[in-house]
C-alpha angles and dihedrals in degrees: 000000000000127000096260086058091040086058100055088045090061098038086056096047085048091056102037090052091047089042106116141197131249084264091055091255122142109250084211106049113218105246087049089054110098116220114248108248114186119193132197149111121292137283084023102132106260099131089043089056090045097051085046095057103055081046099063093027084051091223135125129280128198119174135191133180102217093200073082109056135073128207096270098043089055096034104039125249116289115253129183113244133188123237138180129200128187084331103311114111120224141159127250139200104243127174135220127238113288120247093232089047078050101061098034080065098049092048087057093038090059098030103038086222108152101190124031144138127273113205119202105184129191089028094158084058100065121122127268085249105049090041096091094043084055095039083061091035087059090051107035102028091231132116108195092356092302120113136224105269109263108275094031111127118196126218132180146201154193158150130263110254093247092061097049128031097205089071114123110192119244114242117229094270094058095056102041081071091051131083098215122209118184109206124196136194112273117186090191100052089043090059090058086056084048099057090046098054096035103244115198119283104232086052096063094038092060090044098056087053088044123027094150087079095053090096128018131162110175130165117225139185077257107052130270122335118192155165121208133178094243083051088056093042097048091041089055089051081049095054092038086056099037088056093041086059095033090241112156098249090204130187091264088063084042093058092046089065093034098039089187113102099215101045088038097060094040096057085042090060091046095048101057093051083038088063094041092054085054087058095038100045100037094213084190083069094047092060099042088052086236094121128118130225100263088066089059084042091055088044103048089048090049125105134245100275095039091058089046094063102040080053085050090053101053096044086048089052090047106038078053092052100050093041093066092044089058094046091049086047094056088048100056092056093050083055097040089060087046090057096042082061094041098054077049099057094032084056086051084057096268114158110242093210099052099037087054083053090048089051096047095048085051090059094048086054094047099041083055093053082058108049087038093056087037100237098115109117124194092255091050089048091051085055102053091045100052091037095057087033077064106037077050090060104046082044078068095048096050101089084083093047142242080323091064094051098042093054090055096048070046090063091040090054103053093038084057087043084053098047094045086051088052100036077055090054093052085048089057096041094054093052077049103062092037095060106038080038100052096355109212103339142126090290098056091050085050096060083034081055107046091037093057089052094037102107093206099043097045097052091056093053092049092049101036115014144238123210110197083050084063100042089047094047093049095043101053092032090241105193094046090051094043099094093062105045095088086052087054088053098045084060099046084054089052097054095043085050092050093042089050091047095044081055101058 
């Protein structure tokens, strides 16, 4: 199954192992709960599900690789203990606290968090002498005779033998502890994850002409050459920071992330004329309406490719765009409640001053459980931070009262209202040149496509309109188009490869 699937597998099985009776009994007790083991090749995804799952769970995380653990430091170090029995003294083999129950201690112990996973990656990689203490960790749920704390949920994960060398193949009793789950590489389910995170935008447009180049593992006379998609997604953090700091991002950084020749060189080549486009077509202007007609011209008489990425770079610029407005939208409801507290307490008496300070100290502490229990995503961390930068500023505004405060959420307020209605307008002018540069062709059902799954864009459309997108959608009879629209593509991709071949 793909990684999406995988996740809501694992979500369920969460639920269901911390589900309880009436009498606050487990309905599954511990030792009955397998332990998730999720196996696929590498770079797949399968930490990055896990971590997004606590997130959204909010509960704790606490990973460990166990190609990196011996048995003591998994088990805990052997003491002599003395013991007594019906009056007759002996000594007994007793063990230390393991280093992973440790942790898992301390992690409640800073984040009051009571439930969480603990990953254990790499599990088909542990050493021939820790394999009998997991395999009655696996079963019992106990390193050194002390057990995972209650509400702990254990998943697992490895790679396939053919992938990893140091695999060592589970026997039939192994297994037979264990909920398997085999994963597999998904180019559509990774683009949801794309759009999400904002990957960039010459990533996703490359993807989507060559697909064929989104997972690779080949073997070579010089060793393995691959593509993953962690190798997509932190080569994409890489790009976005390189051109933040105007640093050359050049096919030998490239091949670092895609460590595949031949992938690596060919997105080389795209995205330098992927970052070109983005200077000769000012894709600024094209959203602001604001392009002339040689752009449209350059853009009709553009091949494939070429089209592609300027789409790709409007669709980049909007989906951006759109993303930030929903996340300030969500904040400002999470401040407008605050506020509608906070008039409450200020006409008991409450100083506004003080009870902002309050609020904003409540959101530090906060902000630090959750780094502390490592469930604190990008997006959940934005959030804290814009939220307390403006608490702080209506903190500044308090000397004149809750009247002070609320004229400047009041300011906050109409300046949001202004940015949704142009970031509308971008929406529309994009629809616009697409249409009186290509009219209602296969580009046009492209952007209609990717801005309809596109979760970001098509949230703001949902919440706050777009009319050409409408009008667009009625007038090509979108959803009844849409299944054929891949196999559109496919052909356009055909033609271009035989063109190119006829060429050579």
């Amino acid at each position: 199954m793909n990684i999406k699937k995988a996740g809501e597998q694992i979500k369920n099985t969460v639920r269901a192992y911390l589900a309880k009776d009436e009498a606050g009994r487990t309905l599954i007790p511990q030792h009955k709960q397998r332990p998730i083991f999720l196996m696929g090749a590498p770079g797949i995804g399968k930490t990055e599900i896990i971590s997004q799952i606590a997130s959204e769970m909010g509960i704790g995380l606490l990973t460990y690789s166990m190609t990196h653990h011996t048995r003591q430091s998994a088990m805990g170090l052997p003491i002599i203990r003395k013991k007594e029995f019906e009056g007759e003294s002996f000594e007994a083999t007793e063990y230390t606290v393991s280093e992973i129950i440790a942790a898992l201690y301390g992690m409640m112990q800073r984040s009051g968090v009571r439930s969480g996973i603990l990953f254990l990656d790499e599990i088909n990689c542990v050493s021939e002498t820790l394999n009998p203490v997991m395999l009655q960790f696996l079963q019992y749920k106990e390193f050194g005779g002390r057990k995972l704390p209650e509400g702990w949920i254990v998943v697992t994960a490895g790679n396939p033998p053919e992938y990893n060398s140091s695999v060592r193949e589970f026997d039939t009793v192994t297994w037979d502890r264990l909920k398997r789950i085999d994963v597999e590489p998904d180019l559509a389910v990774w683009k949801e994850f794309a759009y999400k995170t904002q990957v960039h935008g010459a990533v996703i447009s490359y993807l989507e002409i060559k697909p064929q180049n989104f997972y690779i593992i080949d073997k070579t006379a010089e060793g393995r050459s691959f593509v993953t998609a962690r190798g997509w997604d932190d080569l994409s953090r890489v790009l976005k920071v390189y051109e933040r700091l105007g640093i050359e991002a050049d096919k030998e950084l490239i091949g670092q992330y895609l460590q595949n020749k031949r992938v690596a060189e060919d997105f080389a080549a795209y995205y330098e004329l992927y970052r070109r486009y983005e200077s000769d077509y000012r894709v600024t202007d094209i959203l602001c309406g604001k392009h002339d007609e040689a752009i449209s011209e350059r853009a009709r008489q553009a091949g494939f490719d070429e089209r592609y990425a300027l789409l790709g770079l409007l669709l980049e610029a909007a989906g951006g765009e759109c993303a930030c407005l929903l996340a300030q939208d969500r904040d400002m409801m999470l401040i407008k409640k605050e506020l509608s507290q906070l008039k409450t307490e200020c006409e008991d008496g409450g100083d506004a001053s003080e009870l902002l300070r309050g609020r904003i100290q409540k959101l530090d502490d906060e902000r630090e459980k959750l780094m502390a229990a490592n469930n604190l995503s990008r997006a959940a961390d934005d959030s804290f931070i814009y939220r307390r930068e403006r608490l702080d500023a209506y903190r500044h505004e308090a000397a004149r009262g809750f009247e002070g405060i609320k004229g400047k959420y009041a300011e906050d307020t109409a300046c949001f209202l202004q940015k949704t209605r142009d970031c509308k307008a971008h929406l529309d002018n994009l629809f616009r040149f697409c249409s009186g540069t290509f009219g209602t062709g296969q580009e046009l059902l492209i952007v209609l496509t990717e801005i309809a799954v596109n979760p970001n864009t098509a949230r703001f459309i949902a919440a706050y309109g777009c009319d050409e997108y409408y009008r667009y959608d009625k007038e090509l009879m979108f959803h009844e188009r849409r299944l054929t629209i891949l196999d559109e593509l496919e052909s356009l991709k055909a033609e271009q490869e035989k063109a190119q071949a006829g060429g050579e």
